[in-house]
PDBQT receptor file of N, H, CA, C and O in Angstrom, charges set to zero:
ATOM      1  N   UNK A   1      -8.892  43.767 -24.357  1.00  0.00    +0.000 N 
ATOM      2  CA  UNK A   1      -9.226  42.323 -24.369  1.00  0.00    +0.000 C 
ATOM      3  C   UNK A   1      -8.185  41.553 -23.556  1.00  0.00    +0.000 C 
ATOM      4  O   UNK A   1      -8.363  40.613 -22.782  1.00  0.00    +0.000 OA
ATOM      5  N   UNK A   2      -7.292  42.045 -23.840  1.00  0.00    +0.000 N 
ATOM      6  H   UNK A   2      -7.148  42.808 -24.469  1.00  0.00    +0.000 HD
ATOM      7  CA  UNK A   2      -5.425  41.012 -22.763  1.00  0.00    +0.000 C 
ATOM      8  C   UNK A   2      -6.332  41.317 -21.452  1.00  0.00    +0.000 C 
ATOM      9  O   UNK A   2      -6.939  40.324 -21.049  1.00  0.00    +0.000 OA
ATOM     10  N   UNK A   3      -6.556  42.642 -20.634  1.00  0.00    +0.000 N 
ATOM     11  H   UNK A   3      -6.063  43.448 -20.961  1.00  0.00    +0.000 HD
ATOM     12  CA  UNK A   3      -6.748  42.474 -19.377  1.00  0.00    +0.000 C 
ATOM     13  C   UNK A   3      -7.687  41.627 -19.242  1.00  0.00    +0.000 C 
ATOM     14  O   UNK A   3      -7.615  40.576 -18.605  1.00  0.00    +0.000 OA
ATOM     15  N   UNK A   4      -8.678  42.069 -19.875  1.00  0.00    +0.000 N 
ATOM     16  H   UNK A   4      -8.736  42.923 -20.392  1.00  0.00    +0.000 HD
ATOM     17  CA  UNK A   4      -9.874  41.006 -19.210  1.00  0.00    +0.000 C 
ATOM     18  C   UNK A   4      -9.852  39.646 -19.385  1.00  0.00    +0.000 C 
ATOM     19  O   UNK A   4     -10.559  38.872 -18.740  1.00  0.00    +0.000 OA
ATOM     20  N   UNK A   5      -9.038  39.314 -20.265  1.00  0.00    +0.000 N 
ATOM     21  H   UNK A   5      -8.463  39.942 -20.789  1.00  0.00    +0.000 HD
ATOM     22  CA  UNK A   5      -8.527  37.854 -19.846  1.00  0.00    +0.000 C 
ATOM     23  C   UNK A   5      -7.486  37.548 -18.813  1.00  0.00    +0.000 C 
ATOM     24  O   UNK A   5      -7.488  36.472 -18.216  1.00  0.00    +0.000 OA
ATOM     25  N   UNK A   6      -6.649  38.431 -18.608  1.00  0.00    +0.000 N 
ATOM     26  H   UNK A   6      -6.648  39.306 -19.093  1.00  0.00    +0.000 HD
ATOM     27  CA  UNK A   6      -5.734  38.186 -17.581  1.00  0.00    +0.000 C 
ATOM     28  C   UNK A   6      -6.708  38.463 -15.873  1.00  0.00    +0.000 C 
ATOM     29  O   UNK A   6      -6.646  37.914 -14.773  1.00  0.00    +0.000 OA
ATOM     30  N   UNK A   7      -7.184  39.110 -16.206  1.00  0.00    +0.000 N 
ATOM     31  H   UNK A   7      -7.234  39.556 -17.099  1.00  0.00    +0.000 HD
ATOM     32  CA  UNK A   7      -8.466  39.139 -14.800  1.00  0.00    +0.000 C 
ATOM     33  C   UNK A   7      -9.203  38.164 -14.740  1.00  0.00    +0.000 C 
ATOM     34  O   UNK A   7      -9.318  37.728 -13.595  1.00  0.00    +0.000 OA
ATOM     35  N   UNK A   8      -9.991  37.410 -15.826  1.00  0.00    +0.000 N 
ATOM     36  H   UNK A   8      -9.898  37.765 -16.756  1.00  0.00    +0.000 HD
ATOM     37  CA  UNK A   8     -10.358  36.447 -15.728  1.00  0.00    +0.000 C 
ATOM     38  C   UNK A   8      -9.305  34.935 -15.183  1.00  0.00    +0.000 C 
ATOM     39  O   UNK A   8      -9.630  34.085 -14.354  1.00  0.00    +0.000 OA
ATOM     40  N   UNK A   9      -8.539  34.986 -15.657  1.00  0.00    +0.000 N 
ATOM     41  H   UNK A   9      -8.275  35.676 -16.330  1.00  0.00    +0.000 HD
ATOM     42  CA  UNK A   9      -6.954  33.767 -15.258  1.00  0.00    +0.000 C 
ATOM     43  C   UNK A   9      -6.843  33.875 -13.592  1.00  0.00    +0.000 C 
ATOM     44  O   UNK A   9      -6.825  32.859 -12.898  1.00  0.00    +0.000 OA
ATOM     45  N   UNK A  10      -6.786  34.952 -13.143  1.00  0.00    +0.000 N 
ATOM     46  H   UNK A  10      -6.800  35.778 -13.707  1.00  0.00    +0.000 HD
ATOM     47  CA  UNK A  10      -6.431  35.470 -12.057  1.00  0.00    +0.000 C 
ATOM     48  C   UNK A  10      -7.849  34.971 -10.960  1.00  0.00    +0.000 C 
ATOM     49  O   UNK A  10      -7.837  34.229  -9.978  1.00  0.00    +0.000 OA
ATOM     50  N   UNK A  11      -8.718  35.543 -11.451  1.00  0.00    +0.000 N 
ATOM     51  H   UNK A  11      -8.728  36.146 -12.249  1.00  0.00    +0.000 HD
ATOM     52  CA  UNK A  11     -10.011  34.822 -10.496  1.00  0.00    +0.000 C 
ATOM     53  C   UNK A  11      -9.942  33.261 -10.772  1.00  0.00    +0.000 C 
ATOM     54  O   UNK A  11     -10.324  32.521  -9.865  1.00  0.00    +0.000 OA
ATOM     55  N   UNK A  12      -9.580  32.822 -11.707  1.00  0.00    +0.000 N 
ATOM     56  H   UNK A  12      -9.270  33.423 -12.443  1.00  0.00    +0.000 HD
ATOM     57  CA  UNK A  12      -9.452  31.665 -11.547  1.00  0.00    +0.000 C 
ATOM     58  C   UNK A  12      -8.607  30.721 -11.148  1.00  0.00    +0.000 C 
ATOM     59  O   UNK A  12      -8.765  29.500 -11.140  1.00  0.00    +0.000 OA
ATOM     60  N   UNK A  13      -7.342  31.618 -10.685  1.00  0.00    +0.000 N 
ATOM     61  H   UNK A  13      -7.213  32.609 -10.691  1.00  0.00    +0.000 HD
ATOM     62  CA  UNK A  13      -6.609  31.077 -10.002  1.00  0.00    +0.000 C 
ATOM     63  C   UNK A  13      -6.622  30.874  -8.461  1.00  0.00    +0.000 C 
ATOM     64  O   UNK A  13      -6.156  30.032  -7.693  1.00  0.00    +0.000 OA
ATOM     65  N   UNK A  14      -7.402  32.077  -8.334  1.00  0.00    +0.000 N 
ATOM     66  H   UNK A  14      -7.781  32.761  -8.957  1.00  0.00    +0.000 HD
ATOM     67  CA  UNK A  14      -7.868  32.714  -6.886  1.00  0.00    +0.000 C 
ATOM     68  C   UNK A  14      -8.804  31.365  -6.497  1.00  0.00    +0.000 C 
ATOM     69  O   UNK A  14      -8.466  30.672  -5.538  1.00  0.00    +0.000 OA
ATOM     70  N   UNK A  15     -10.036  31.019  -7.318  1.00  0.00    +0.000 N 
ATOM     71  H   UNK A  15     -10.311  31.582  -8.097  1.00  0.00    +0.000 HD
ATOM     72  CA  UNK A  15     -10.882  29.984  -6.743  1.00  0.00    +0.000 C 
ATOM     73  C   UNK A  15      -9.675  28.641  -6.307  1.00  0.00    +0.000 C 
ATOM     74  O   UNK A  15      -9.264  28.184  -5.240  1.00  0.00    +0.000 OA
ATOM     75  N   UNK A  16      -9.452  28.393  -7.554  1.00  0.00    +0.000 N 
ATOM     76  H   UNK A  16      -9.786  28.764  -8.421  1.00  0.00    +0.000 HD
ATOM     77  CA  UNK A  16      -8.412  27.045  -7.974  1.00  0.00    +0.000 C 
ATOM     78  C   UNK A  16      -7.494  27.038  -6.734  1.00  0.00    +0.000 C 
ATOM     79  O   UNK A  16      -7.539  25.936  -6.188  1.00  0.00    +0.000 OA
ATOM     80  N   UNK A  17      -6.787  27.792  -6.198  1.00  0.00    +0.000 N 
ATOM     81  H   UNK A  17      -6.750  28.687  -6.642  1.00  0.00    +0.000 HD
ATOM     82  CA  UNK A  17      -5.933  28.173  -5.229  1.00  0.00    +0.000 C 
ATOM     83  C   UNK A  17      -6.772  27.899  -3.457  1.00  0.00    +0.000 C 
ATOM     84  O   UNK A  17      -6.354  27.135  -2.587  1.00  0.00    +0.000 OA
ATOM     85  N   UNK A  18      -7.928  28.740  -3.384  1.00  0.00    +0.000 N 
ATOM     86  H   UNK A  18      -8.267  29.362  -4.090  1.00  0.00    +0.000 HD
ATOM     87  CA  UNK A  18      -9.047  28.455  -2.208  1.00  0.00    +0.000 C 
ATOM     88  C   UNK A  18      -9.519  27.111  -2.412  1.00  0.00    +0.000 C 
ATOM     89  O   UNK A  18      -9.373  26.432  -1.396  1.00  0.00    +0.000 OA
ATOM     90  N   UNK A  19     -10.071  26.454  -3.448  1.00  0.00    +0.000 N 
ATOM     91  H   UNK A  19     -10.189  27.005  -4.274  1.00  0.00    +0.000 HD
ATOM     92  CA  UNK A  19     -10.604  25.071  -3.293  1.00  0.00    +0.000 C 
ATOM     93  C   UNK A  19      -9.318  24.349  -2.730  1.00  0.00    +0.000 C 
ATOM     94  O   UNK A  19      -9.422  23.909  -1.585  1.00  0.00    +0.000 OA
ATOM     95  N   UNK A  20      -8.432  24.217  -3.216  1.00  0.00    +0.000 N 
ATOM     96  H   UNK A  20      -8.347  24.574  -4.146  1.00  0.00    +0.000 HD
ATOM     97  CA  UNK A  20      -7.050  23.531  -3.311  1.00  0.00    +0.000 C 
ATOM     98  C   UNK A  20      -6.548  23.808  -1.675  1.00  0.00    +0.000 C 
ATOM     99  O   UNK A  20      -5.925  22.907  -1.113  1.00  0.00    +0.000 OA
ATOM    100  N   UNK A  21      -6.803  24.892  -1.055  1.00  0.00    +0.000 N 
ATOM    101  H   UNK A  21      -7.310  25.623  -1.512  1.00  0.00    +0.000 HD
ATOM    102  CA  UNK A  21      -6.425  25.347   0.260  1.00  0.00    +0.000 C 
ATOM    103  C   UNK A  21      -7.220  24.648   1.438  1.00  0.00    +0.000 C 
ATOM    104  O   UNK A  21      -6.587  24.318   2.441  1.00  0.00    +0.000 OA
ATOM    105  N   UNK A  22      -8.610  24.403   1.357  1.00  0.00    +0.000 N 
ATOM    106  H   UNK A  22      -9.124  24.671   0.542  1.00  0.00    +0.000 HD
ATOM    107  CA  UNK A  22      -9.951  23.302   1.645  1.00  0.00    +0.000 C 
ATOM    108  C   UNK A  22      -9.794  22.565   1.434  1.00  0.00    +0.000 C 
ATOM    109  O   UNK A  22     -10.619  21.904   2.065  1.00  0.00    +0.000 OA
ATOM    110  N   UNK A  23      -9.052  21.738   0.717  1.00  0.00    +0.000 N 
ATOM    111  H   UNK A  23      -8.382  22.275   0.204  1.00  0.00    +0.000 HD
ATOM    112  CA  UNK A  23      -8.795  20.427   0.414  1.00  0.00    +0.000 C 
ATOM    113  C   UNK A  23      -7.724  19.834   1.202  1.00  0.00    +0.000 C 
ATOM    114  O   UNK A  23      -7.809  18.709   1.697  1.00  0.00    +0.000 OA
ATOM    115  N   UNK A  24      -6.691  20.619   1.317  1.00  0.00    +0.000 N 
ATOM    116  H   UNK A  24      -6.622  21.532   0.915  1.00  0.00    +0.000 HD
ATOM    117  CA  UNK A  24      -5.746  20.524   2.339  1.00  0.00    +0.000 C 
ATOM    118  C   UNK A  24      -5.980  20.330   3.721  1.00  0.00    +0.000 C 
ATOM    119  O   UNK A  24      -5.482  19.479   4.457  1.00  0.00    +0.000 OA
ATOM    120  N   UNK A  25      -6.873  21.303   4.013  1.00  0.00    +0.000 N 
ATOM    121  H   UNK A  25      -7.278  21.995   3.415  1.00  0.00    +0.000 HD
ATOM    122  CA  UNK A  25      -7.256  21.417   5.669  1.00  0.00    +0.000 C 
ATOM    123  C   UNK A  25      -8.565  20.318   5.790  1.00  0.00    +0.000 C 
ATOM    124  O   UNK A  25      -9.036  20.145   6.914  1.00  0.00    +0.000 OA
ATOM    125  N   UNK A  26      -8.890  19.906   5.144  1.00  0.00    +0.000 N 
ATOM    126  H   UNK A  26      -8.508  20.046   4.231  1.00  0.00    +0.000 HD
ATOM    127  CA  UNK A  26     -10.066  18.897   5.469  1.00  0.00    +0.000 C 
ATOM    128  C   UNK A  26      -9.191  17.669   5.085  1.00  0.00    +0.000 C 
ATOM    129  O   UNK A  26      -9.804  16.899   5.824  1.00  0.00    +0.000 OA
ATOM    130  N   UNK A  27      -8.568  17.145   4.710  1.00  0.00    +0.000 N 
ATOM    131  H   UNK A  27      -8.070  17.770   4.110  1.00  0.00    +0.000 HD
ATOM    132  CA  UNK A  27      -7.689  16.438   4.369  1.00  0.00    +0.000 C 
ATOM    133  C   UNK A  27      -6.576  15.998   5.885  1.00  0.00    +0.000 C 
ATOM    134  O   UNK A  27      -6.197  14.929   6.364  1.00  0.00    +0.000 OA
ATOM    135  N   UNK A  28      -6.380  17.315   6.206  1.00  0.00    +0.000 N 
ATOM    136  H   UNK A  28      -6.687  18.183   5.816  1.00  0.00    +0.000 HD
ATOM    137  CA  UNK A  28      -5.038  17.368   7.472  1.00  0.00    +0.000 C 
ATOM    138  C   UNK A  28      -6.413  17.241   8.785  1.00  0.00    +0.000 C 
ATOM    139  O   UNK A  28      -6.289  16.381   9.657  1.00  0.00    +0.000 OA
ATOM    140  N   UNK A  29      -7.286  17.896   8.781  1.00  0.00    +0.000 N 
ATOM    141  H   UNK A  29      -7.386  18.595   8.073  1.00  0.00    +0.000 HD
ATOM    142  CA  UNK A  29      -8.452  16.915   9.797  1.00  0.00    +0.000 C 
ATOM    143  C   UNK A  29      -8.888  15.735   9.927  1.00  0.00    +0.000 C 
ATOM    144  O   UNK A  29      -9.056  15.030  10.922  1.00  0.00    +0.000 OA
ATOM    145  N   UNK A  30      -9.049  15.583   8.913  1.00  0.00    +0.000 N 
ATOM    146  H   UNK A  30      -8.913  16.155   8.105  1.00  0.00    +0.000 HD
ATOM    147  CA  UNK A  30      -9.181  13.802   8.530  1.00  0.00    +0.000 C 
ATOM    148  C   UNK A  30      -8.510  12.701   9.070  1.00  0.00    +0.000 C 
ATOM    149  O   UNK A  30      -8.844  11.752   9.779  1.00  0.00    +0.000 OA
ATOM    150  N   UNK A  31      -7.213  13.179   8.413  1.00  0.00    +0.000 N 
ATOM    151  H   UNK A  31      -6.942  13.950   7.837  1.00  0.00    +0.000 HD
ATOM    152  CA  UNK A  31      -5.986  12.513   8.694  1.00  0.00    +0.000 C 
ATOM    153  C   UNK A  31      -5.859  12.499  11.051  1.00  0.00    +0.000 C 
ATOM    154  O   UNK A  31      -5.847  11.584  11.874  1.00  0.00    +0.000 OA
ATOM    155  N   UNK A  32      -5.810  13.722  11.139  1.00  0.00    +0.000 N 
ATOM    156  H   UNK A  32      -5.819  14.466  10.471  1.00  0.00    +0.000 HD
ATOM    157  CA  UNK A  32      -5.845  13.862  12.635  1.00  0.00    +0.000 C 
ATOM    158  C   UNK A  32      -6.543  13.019  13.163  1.00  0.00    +0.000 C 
ATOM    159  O   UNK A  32      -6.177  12.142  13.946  1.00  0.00    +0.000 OA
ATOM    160  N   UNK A  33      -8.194  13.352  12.540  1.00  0.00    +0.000 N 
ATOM    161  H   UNK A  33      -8.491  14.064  11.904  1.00  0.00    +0.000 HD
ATOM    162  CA  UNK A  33      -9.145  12.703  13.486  1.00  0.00    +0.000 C 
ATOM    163  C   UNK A  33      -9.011  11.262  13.490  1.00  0.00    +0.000 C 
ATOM    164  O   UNK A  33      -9.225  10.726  14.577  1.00  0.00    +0.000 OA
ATOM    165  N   UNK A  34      -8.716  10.544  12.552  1.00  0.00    +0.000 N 
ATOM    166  H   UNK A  34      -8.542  10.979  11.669  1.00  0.00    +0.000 HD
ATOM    167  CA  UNK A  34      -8.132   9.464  12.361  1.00  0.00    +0.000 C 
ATOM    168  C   UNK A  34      -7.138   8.520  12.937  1.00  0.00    +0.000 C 
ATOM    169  O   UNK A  34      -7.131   7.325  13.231  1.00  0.00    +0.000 OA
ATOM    170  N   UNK A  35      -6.398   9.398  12.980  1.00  0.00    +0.000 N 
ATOM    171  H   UNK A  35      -6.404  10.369  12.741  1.00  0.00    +0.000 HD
ATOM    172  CA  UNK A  35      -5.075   9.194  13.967  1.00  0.00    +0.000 C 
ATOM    173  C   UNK A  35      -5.519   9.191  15.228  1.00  0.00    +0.000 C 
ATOM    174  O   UNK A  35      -5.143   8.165  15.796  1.00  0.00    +0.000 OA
ATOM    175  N   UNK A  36      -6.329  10.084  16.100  1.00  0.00    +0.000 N 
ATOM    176  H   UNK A  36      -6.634  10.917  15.639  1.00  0.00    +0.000 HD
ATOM    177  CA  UNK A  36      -6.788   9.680  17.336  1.00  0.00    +0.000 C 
ATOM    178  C   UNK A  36      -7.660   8.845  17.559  1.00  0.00    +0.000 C 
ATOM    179  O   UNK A  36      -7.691   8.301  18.663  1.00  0.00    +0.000 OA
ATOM    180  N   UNK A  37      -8.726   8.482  16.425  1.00  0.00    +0.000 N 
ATOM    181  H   UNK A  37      -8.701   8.923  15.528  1.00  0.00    +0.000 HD
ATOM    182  CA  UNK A  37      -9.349   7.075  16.813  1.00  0.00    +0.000 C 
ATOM    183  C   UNK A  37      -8.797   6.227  16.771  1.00  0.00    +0.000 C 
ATOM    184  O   UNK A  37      -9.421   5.329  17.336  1.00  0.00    +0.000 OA
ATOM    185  N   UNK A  38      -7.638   5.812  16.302  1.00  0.00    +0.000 N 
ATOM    186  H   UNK A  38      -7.132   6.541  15.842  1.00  0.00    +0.000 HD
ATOM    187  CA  UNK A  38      -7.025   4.724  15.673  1.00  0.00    +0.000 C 
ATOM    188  C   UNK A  38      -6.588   4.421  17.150  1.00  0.00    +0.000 C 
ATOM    189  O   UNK A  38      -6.970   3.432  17.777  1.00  0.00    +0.000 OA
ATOM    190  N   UNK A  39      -5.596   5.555  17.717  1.00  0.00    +0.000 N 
ATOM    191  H   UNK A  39      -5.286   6.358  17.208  1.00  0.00    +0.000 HD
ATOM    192  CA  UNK A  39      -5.145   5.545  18.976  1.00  0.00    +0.000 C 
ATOM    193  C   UNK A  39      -6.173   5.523  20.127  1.00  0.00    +0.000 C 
ATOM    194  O   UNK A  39      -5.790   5.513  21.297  1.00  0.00    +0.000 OA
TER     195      UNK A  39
């Protein structure tokens, strides 16, 4: 029962970690594309 909860924690860190990583890079595009219209 411990592993399969610790496997479960782990995929969910894995998503939590990838969304969080997408959020960043669409975020740091944003910000860019922004910055050159502005300019």
């Amino acid at each position: 029962i411990e592993k399969e909860v610790e496997v479960t924690f782990g995929e969910m860190n894995w998503k939590a970690a990838l969304i969080a990583l997408a959020i960043m890079v669409v975020a740091t595009v944003i910000s860019l594309w922004v910055r050159r219209k502005i300019k």
